[in-house]
ROZA-445327 format. One record per residue: y, z, x of N, C-alpha, C in turn; residue number from 1. Coordinates in nm, 3 decimals. Example, Ala and Ser with C-alpha at 12.3 -4.5 7.8 and 13.67 -1.06 7.14 Angstrom:
2
      ny      nz      nx     cay     caz     cax      cy      cz      cx pos
  -0.569   0.780   1.319  -0.450   0.780   1.230  -0.330   0.780   1.320   1
  -0.225   0.708   1.285  -0.106   0.714   1.367   0.003   0.787   1.290   2
//
This chain:
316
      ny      nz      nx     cay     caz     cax      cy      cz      cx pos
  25.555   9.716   9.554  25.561   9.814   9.446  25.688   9.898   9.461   1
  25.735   9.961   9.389  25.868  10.019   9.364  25.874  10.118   9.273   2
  25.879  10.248   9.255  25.906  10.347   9.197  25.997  10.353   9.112   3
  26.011  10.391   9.002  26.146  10.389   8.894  26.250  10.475   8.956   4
  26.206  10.612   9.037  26.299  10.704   9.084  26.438  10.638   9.172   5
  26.396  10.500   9.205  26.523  10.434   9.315  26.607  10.352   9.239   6
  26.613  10.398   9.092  26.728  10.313   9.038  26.858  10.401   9.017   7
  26.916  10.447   9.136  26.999  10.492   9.070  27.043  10.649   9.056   8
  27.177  10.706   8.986  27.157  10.862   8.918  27.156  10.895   8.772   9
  27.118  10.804   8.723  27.086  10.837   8.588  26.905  10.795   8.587  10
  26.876  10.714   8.644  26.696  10.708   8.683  26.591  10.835   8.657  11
  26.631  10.932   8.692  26.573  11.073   8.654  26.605  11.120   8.518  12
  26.639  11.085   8.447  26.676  11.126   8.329  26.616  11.062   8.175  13
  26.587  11.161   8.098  26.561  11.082   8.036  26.587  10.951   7.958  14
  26.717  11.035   7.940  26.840  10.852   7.877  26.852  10.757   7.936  15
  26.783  10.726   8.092  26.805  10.630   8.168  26.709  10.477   8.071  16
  26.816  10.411   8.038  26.784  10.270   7.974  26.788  10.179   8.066  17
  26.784  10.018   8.030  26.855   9.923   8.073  26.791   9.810   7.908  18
  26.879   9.707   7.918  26.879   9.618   7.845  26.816   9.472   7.873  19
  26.796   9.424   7.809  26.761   9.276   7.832  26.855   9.160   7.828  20
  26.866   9.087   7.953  26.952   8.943   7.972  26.904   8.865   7.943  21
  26.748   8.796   7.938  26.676   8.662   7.919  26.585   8.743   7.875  22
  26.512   8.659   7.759  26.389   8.707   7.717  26.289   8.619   7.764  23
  26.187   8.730   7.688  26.057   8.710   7.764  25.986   8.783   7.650  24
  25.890   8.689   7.587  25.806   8.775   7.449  25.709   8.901   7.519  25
  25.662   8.903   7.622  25.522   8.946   7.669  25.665   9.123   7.723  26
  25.741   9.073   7.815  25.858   9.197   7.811  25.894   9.301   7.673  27
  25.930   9.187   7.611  25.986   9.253   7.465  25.927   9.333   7.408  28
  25.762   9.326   7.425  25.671   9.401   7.368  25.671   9.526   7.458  29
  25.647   9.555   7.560  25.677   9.635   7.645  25.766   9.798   7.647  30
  25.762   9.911   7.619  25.853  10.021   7.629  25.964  10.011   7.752  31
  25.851   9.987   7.833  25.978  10.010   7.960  25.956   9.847   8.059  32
  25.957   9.740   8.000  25.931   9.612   8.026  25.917   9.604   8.154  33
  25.742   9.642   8.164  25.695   9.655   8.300  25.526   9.560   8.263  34
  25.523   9.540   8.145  25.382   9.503   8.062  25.368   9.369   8.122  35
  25.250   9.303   8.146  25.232   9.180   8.223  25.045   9.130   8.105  36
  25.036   9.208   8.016  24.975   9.140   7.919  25.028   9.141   7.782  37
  25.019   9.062   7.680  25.050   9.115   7.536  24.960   9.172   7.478  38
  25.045   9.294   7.385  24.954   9.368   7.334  24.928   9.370   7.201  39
  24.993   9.217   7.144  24.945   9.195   7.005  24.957   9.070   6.995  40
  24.918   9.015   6.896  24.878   8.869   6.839  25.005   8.793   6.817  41
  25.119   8.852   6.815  25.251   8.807   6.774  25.318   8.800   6.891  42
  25.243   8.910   6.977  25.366   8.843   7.115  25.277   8.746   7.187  43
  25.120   8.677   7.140  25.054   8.614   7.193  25.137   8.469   7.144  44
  25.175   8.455   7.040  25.191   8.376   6.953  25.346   8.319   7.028  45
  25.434   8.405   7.026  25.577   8.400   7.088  25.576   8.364   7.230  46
  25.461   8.377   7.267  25.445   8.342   7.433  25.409   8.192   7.429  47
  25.327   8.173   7.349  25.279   8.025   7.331  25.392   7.909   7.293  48
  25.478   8.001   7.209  25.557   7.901   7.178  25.696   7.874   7.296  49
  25.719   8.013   7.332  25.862   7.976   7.458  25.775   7.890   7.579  50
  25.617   7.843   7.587  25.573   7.832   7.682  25.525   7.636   7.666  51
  25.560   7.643   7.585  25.568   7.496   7.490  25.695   7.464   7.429  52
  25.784   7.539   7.446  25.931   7.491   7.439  25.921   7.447   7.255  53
  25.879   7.495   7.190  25.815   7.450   7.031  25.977   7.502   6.957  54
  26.046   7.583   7.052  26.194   7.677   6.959  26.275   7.613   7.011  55
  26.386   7.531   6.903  26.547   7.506   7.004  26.577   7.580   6.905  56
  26.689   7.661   6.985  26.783   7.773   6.949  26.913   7.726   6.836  57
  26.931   7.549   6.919  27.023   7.491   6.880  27.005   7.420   6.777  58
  26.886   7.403   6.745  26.852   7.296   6.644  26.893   7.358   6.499  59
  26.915   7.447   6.422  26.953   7.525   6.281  27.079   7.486   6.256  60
  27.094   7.371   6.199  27.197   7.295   6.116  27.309   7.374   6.051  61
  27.254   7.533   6.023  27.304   7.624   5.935  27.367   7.724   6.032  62
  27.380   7.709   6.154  27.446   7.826   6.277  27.529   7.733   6.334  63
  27.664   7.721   6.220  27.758   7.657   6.273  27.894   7.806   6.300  64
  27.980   7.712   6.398  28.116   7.784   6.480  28.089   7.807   6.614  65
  28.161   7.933   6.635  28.177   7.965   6.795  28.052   8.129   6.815  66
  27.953   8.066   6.898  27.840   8.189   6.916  27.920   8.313   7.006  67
  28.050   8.273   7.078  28.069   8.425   7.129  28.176   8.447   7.024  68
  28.207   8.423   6.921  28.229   8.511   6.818  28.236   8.534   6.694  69
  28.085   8.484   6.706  27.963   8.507   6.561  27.879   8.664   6.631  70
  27.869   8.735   6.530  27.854   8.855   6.507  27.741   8.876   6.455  71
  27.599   8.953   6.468  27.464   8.960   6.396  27.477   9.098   6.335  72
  27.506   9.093   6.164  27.482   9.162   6.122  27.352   9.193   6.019  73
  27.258   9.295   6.053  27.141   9.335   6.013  27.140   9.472   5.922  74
  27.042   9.482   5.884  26.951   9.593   5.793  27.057   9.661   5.668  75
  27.131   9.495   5.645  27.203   9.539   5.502  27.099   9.584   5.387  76
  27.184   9.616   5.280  27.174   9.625   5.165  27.129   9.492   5.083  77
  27.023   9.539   4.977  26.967   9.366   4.874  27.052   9.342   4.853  78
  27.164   9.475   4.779  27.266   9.414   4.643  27.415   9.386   4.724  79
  27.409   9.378   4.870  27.503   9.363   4.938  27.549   9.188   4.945  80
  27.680   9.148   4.843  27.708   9.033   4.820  27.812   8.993   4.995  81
  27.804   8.858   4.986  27.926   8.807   5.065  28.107   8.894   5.028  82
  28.164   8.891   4.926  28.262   8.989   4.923  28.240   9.078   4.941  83
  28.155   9.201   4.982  28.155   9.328   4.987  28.178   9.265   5.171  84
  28.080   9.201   5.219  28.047   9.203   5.343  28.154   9.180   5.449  85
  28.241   9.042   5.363  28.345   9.031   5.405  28.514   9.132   5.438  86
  28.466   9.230   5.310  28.578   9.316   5.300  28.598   9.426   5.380  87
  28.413   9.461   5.458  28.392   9.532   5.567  28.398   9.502   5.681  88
  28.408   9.356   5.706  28.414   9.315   5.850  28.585   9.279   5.868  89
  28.655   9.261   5.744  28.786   9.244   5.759  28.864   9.364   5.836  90
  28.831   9.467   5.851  28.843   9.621   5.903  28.887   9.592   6.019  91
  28.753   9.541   6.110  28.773   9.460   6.253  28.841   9.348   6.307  92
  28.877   9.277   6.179  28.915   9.161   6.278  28.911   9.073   6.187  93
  29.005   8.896   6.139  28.990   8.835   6.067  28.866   8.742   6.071  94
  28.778   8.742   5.955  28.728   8.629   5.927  28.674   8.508   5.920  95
  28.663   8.475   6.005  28.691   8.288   5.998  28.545   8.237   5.905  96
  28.484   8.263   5.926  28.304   8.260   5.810  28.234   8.341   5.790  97
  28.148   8.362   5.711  28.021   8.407   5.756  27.896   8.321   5.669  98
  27.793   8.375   5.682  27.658   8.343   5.634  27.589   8.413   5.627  99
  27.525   8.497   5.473  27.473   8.580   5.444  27.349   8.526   5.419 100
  27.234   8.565   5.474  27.058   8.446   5.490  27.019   8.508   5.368 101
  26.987   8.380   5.297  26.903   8.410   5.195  26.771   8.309   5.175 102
  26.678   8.396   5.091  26.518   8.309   5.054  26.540   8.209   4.996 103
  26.422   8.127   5.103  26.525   7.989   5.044  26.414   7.954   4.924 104
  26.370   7.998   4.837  26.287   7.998   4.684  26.351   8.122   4.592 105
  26.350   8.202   4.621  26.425   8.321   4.537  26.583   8.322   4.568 106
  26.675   8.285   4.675  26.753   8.317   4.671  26.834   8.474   4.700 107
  26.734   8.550   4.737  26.767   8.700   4.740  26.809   8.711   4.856 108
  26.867   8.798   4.914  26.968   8.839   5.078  26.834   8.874   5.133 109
  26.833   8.811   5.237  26.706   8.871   5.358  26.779   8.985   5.424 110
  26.849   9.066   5.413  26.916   9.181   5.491  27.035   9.160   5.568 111
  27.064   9.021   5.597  27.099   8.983   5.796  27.181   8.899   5.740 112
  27.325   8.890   5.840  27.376   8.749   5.809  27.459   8.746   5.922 113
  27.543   8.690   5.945  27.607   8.598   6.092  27.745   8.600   6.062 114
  27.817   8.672   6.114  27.965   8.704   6.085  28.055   8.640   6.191 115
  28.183   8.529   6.194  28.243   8.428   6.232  28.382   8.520   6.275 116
  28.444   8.554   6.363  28.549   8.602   6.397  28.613   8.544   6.425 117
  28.789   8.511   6.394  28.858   8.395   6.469  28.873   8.405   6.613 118
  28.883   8.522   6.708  28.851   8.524   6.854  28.761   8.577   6.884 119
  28.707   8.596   6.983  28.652   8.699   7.094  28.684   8.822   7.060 120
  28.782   8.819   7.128  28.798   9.023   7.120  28.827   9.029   7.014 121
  28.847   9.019   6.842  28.784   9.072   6.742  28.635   9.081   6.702 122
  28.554   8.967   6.764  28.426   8.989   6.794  28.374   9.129   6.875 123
  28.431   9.130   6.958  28.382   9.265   7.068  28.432   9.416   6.965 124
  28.531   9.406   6.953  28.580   9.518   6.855  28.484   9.541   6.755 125
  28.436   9.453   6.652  28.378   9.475   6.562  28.182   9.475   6.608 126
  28.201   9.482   6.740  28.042   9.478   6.793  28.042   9.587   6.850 127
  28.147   9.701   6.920  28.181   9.820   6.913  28.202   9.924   6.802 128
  28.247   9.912   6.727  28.300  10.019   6.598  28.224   9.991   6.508 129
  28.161   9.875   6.432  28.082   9.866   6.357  27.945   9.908   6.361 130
  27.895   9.939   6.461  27.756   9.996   6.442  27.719  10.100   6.445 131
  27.577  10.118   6.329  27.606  10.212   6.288  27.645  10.285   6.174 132
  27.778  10.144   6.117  27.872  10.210   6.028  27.768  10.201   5.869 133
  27.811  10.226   5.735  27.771  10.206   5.616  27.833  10.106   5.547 134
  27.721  10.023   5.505  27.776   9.915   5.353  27.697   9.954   5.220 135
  27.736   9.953   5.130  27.688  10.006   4.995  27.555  10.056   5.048 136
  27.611  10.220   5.084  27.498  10.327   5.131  27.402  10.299   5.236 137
  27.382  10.171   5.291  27.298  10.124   5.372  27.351  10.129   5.521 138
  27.297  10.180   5.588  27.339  10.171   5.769  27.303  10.049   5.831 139
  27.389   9.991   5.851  27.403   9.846   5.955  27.382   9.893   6.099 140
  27.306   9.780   6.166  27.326   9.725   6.298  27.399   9.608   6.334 141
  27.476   9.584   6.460  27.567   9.490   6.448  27.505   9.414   6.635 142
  27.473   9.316   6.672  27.446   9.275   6.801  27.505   9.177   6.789 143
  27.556   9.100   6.937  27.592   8.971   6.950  27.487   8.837   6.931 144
  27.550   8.722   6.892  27.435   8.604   6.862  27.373   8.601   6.944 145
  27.224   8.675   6.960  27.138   8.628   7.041  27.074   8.520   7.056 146
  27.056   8.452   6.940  27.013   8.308   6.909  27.057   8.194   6.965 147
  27.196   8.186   7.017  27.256   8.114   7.054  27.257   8.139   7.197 148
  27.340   8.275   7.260  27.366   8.321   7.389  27.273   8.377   7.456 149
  27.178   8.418   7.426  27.048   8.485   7.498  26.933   8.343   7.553 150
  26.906   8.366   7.657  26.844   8.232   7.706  26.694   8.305   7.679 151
  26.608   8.203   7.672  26.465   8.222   7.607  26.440   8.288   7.478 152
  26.524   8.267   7.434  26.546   8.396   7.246  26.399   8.275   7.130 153
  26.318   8.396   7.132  26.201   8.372   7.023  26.254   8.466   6.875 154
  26.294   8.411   6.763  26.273   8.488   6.672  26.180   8.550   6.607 155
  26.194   8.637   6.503  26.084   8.738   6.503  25.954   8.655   6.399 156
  26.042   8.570   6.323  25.970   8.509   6.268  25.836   8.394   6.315 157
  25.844   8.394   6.476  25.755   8.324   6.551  25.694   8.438   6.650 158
  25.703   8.537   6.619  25.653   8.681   6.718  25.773   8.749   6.787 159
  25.858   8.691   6.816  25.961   8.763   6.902  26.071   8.857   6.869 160
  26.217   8.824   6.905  26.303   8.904   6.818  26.315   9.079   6.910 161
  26.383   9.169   6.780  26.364   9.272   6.888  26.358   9.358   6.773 162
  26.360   9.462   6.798  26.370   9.624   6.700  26.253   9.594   6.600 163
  26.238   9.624   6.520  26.087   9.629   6.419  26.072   9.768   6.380 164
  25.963   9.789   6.309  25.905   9.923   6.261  25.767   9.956   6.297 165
  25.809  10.097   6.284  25.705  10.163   6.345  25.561  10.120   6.261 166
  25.551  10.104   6.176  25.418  10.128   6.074  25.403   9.950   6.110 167
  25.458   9.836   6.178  25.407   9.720   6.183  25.327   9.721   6.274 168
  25.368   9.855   6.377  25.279   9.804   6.496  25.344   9.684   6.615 169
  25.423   9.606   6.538  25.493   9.511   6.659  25.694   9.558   6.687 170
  25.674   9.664   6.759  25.792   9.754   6.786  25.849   9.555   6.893 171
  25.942   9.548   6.931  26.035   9.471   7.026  26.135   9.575   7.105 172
  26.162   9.550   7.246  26.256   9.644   7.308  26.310   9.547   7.408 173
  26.398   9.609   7.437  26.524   9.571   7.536  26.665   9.521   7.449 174
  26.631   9.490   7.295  26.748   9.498   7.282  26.886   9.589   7.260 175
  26.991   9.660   7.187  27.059   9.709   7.191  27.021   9.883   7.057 176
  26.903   9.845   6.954  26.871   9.949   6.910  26.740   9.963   7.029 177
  26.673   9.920   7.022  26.583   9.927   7.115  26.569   9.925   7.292 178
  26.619   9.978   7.361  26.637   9.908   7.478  26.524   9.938   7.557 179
  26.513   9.907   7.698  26.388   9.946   7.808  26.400  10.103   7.852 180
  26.306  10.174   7.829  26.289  10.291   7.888  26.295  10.304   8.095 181
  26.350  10.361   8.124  26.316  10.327   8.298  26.178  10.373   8.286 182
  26.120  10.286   8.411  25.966  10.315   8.397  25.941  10.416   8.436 183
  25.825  10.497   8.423  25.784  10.631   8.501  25.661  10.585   8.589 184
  25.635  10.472   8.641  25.519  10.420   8.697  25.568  10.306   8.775 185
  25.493  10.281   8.895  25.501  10.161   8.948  25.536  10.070   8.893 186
  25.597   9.935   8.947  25.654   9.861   8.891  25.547   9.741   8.945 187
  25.515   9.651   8.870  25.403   9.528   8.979  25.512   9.401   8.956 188
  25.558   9.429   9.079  25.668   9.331   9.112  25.618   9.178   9.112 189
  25.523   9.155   9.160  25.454   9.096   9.231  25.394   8.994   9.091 190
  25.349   9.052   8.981  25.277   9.018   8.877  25.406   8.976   8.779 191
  25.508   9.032   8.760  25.635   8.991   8.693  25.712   8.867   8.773 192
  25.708   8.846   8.893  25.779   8.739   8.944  25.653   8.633   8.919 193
  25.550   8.630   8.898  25.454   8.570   8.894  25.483   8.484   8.751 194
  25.484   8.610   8.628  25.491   8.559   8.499  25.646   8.522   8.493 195
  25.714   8.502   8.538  25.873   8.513   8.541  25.917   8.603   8.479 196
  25.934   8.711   8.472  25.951   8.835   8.377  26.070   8.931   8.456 197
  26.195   8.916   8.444  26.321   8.975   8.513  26.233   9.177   8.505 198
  26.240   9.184   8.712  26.240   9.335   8.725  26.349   9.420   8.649 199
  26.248   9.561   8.656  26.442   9.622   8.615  26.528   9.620   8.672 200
  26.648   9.677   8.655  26.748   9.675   8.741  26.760   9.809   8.857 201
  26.828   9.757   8.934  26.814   9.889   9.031  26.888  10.012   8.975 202
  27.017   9.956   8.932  27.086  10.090   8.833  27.045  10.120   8.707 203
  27.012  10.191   8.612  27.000  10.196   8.521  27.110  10.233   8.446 204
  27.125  10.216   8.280  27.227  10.253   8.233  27.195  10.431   8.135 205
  27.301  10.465   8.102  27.270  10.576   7.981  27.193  10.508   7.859 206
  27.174  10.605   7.742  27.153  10.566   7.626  27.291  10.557   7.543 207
  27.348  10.658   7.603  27.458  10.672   7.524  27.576  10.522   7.566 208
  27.528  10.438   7.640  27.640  10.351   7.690  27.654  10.233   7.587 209
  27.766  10.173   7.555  27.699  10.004   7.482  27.738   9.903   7.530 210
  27.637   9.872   7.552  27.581   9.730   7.638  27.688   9.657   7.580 211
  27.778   9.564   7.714  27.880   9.470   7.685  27.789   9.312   7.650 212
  27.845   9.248   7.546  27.801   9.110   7.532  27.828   9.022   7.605 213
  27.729   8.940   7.658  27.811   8.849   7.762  27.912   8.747   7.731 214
  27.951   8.733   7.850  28.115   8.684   7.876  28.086   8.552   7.832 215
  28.219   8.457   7.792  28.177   8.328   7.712  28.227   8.254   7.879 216
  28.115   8.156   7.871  28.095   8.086   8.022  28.151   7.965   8.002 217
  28.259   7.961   8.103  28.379   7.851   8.135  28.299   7.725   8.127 218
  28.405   7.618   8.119  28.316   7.500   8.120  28.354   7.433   8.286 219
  28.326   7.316   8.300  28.325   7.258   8.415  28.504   7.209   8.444 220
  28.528   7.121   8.317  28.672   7.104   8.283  28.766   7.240   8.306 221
  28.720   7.352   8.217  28.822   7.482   8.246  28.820   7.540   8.398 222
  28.686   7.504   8.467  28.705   7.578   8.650  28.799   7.474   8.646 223
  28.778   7.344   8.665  28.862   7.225   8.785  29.005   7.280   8.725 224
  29.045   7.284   8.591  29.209   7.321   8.555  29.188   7.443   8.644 225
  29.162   7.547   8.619  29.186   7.690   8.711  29.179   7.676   8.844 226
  29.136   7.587   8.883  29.128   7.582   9.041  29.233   7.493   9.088 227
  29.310   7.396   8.937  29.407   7.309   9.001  29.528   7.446   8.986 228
  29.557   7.487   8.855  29.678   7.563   8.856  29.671   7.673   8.985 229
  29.522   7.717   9.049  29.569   7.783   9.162  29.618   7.743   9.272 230
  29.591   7.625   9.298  29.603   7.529   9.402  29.776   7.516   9.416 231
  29.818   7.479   9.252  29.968   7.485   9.264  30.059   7.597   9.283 232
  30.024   7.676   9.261  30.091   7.831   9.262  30.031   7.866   9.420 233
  29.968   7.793   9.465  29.918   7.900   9.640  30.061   7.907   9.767 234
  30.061   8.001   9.803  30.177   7.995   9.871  30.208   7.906   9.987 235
  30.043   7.840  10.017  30.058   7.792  10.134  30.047   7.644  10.097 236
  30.165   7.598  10.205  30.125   7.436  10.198  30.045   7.337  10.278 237
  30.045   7.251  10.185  29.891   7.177  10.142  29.930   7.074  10.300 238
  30.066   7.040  10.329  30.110   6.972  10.431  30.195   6.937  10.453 239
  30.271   6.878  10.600  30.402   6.891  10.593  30.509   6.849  10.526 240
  30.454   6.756  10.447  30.544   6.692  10.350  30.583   6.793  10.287 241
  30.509   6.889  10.216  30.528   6.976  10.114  30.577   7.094  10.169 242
  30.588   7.140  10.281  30.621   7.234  10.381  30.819   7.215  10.396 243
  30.807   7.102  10.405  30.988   7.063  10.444  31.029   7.010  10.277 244
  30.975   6.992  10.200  30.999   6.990  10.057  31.033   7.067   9.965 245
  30.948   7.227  10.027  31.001   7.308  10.024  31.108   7.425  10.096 246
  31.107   7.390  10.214  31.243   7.423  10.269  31.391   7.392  10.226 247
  31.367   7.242  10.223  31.452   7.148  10.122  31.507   7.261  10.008 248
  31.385   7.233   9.920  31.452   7.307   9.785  31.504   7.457   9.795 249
  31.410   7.552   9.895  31.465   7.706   9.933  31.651   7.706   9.955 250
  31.626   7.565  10.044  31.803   7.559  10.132  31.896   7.538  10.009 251
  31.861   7.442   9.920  31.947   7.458   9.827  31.964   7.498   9.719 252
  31.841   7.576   9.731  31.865   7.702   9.597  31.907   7.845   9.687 253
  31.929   7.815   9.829  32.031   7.957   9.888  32.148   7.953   9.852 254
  32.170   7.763   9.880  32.322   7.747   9.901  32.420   7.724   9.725 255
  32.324   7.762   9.632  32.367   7.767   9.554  32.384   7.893   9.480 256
  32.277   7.982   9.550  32.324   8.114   9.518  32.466   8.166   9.590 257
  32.462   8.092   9.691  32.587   8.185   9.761  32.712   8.102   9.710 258
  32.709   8.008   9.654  32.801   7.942   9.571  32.862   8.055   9.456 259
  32.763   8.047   9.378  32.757   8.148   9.258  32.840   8.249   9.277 260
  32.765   8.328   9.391  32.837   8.487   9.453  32.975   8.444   9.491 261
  33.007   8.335   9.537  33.143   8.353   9.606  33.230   8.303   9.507 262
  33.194   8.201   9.406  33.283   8.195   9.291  33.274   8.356   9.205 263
  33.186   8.393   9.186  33.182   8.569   9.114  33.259   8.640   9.198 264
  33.273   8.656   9.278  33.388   8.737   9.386  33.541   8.701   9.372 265
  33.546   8.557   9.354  33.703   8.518   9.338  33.699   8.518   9.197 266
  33.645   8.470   9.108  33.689   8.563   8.971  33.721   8.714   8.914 267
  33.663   8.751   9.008  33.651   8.934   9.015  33.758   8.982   9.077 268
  33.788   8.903   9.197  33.913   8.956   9.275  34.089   8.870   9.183 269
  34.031   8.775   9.096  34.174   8.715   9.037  34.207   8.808   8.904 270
  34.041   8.867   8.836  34.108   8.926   8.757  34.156   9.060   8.743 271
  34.101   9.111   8.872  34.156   9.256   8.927  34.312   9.252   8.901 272
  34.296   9.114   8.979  34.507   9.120   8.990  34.573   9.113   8.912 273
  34.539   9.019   8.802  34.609   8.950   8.682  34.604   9.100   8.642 274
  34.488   9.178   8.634  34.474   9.345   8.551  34.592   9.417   8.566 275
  34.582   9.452   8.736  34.687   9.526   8.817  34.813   9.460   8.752 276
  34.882   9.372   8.785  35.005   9.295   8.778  35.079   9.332   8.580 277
  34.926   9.297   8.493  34.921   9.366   8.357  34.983   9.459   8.337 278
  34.892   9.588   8.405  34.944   9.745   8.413  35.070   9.759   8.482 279
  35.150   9.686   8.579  35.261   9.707   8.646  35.358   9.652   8.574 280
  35.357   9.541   8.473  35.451   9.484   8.453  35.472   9.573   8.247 281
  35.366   9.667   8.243  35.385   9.758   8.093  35.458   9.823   8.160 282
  35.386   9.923   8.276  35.450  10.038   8.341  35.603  10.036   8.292 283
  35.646   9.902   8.398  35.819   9.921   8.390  35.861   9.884   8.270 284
  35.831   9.771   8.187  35.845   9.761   8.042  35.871   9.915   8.001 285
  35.793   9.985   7.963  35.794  10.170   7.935  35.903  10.189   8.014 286
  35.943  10.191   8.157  36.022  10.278   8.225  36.132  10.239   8.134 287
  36.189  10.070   8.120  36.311  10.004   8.083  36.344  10.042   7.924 288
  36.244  10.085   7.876  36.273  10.104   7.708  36.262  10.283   7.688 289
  36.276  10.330   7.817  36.255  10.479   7.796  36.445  10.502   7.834 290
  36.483  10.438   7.929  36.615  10.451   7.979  36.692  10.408   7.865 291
  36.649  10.303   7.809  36.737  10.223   7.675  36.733  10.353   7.561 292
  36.622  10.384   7.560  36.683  10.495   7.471  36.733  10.621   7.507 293
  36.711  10.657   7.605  36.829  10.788   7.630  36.949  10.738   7.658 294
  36.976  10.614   7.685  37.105  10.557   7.685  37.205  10.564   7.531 295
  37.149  10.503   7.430  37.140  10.557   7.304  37.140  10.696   7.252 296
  37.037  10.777   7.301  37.101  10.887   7.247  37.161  10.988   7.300 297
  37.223  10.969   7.394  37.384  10.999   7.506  37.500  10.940   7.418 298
  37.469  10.855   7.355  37.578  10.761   7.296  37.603  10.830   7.169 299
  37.485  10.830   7.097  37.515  10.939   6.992  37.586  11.045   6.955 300
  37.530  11.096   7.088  37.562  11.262   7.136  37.733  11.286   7.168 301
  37.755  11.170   7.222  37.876  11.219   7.283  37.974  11.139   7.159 302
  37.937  11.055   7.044  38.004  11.066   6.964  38.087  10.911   7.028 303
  38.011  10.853   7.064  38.092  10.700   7.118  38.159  10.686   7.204 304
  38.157  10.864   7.300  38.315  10.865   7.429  38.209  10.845   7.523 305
  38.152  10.735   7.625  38.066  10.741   7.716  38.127  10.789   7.822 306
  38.215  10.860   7.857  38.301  10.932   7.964  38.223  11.093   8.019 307
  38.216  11.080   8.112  38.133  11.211   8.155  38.227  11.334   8.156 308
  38.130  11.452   8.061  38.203  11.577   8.038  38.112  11.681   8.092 309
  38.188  11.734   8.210  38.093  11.851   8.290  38.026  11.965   8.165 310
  37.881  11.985   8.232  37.830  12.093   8.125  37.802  12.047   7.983 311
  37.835  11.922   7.948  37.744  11.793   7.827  37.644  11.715   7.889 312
  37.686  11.682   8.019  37.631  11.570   8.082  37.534  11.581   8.214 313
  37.500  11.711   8.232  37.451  11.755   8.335  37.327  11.732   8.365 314
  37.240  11.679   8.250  37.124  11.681   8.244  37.070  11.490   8.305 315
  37.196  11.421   8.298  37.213  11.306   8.375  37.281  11.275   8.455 316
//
C-alpha cells in the first residue's frame, strides 16, 4: 500500500494531477484512477470489449495520414463547416487534411473532426495554443490522436473514451480535460497490478501544466541508420587499419596546410616589395619632376641668362 502524500511536491496540493499513458476502461472511470471495479454498465461494456480484443484502432478506413500529426478536434459548433475549420487551424500551422465526422444518415457534423498537419511541430503548436480557443462562438478542445497513439484506446461509443458530462453519469478521466486527481487514499497496488491497471506516478503533475503528446517512435530501420551515422562520426577507431588511415589523411592534410601558409607568406612578402619598390620608384619620380620644374622657373626668372647673380640666386 502507498499513500498519495509520496508523490512528490506538488502531491499535497490540490492541483496535483497526472494523466493517462495506456488505457484502461475500469481506470478511466475512476477520479483519481485508483478504482479496481466499474461503476457503470458502459465501462462494464468497454472492459469486455478491450478484454476480447473486439476494437482495432487501425481498422477505420477513414483515419488516413500521419497520427503524430493528426490533431483531435472536439466540442465544435453544428454549423461549423470544413472552411471555417480549416481557416482556424491554418493560424497554427499548414494543413495537409482534415475530416470533419459526420452522421452517416443525416449527414450533420457530430462536433469532432481530425485535423492533418504537414509536420509534427505544427501539430504540437496547434495542440498548445489552440485549446480552449473559439470557433463560431463555440469553445474547442484540441488532444492528440488518441485512437491511433494511445495503446488500449476504447472509444466512447463502445463505453470508453474520456471527458463526458456531468448529467450522463459516465464522466471518463485521465485524459487532458479530464485528468487523474492524486489520490487522497491508499493506493491497492496489489489489486491494479493484478487487473493490469498502470499505478500513479510517483511525481505528480500541476493542473495548470499541458501534458506533452507522445514522441513519434523511431522505426527499427531509423535506430540501425542512427547508430550507423554514429558509428561513423565516433572518434575512435574501429581498428588499425582505420587508425593509420587516418593518420595518413591527418599527415596530409597538415602538409598541405603548411603548403598553403608558406605559399601565403611568399605572396605577402613579394607583394610587400613590389608595394615598397611602387612607393620608391613615385617618391623619386615626384623628387625628378619637382627639380624639373624649378629648373624652369629659374629659367623664366632670370629671363634665359642661366648664369648665377648673387642676391637672385640665393635661394639655390
Amino acid at each position: 500500500m502507498r499513500r498519495s502524500g509520496d508523490g512528490g511536491d506538488v502531491s499535497g496540493s490540490l492541483n496535483a494531477v497526472f494523466y493517462a499513458e495506456i488505457y484502461h476502461p475500469i481506470q478511466a472511470g475512476s477520479i483519481d484512477g485508483t478504482d479496481i471495479l466499474p461503476h457503470d454498465n458502459a465501462v462494464y461494456r468497454a472492459s469486455l470489449c478491450s478484454n476480447a480484443g473486439l476494437y482495432d484502432p487501425f481498422g477505420d478506413l477513414k483515419a488516413t495520414g500521419d497520427p503524430d500529426c493528426t490533431l483531435f478536434v472536439a466540442r465544435l459548433s453544428r454549423l461549423t463547416t470544413e472552411e471555417t475549420l480549416r481557416k482556424a487551424m491554418n493560424q497554427y500551422g499548414r494543413v495537409k487534411s482534415m475530416r470533419l465526422v459526420r452522421h452517416i444518415v443525416t449527414g450533420a457534423s457530430c462536433g469532432y473532426a481530425f485535423v492533418e498537419f504537414e509536420t509534427e511541430k505544427e501539430m504540437r503548436r496547434a495542440y498548445k495554443d489552440a485549446h480552449h480557443t473559439y470557433i463560431d462562438d463555440s469553445e474547442i478542445i484540441v488532444d492528440y490522436n488518441r485512437q491511433q497513439l494511445m495503446p488500449g484506446w476504447i472509444p466512447r461509443r463502445l463505453g470508453g473514451g474520456l471527458g463526458g458530462k456531468k448529467e450522463s453519469g459516465q464522466l471518463r478521466f485521465g485524459g487532458r480535460e479530464r485528468p487523474f486527481r492524486a489520490p487522497l487514499k491508499d493506493v491497492p497496488l496489489e489489486d491494479l497490478k493484478r487487473l493490469g491497471i498502470p499505478p500513479p506516478p510517483e511525481r505528480y503533475m500541476s493542473r495548470f501544466e499541458i501534458p506533452p503528446p507522445p514522441r513519434r517512435k523511431s522505426t527499427s530501420l531509423e535506430v540501425d541508420e542512427h547508430q550507423k551515422v554514429r558509428r561513423d562520426r565516433s572518434p575512435i577507431p574501429r581498428s588499425k587499419k582505420d587508425h593509420d588511415q587516418r593518420d595518413r589523411s591527418r599527415g596530409r592534410r597538415y602538409a598541405d596546410e603548411l603548403h598553403d601558409r608558406d605559399l601565403y607568406r611568399h605572396d605577402k612578402r613579394r607583394h610587400s616589395s613590389t608595394e615598397k619598390r611602387r612607393k620608391r620608384d613615385k617618391s623619386r619620380d615626384g623628387e625628378e619632376e619637382d627639380d624639373h620644374r624649378k629648373k624652369q622657373q629659374h629659367h623664366a626668372d632670370s629671363g634665359g641668362d642661366d648664369r648665377w647673380v648673387p642676391g637672385r640666386d640665393d635661394l639655390y
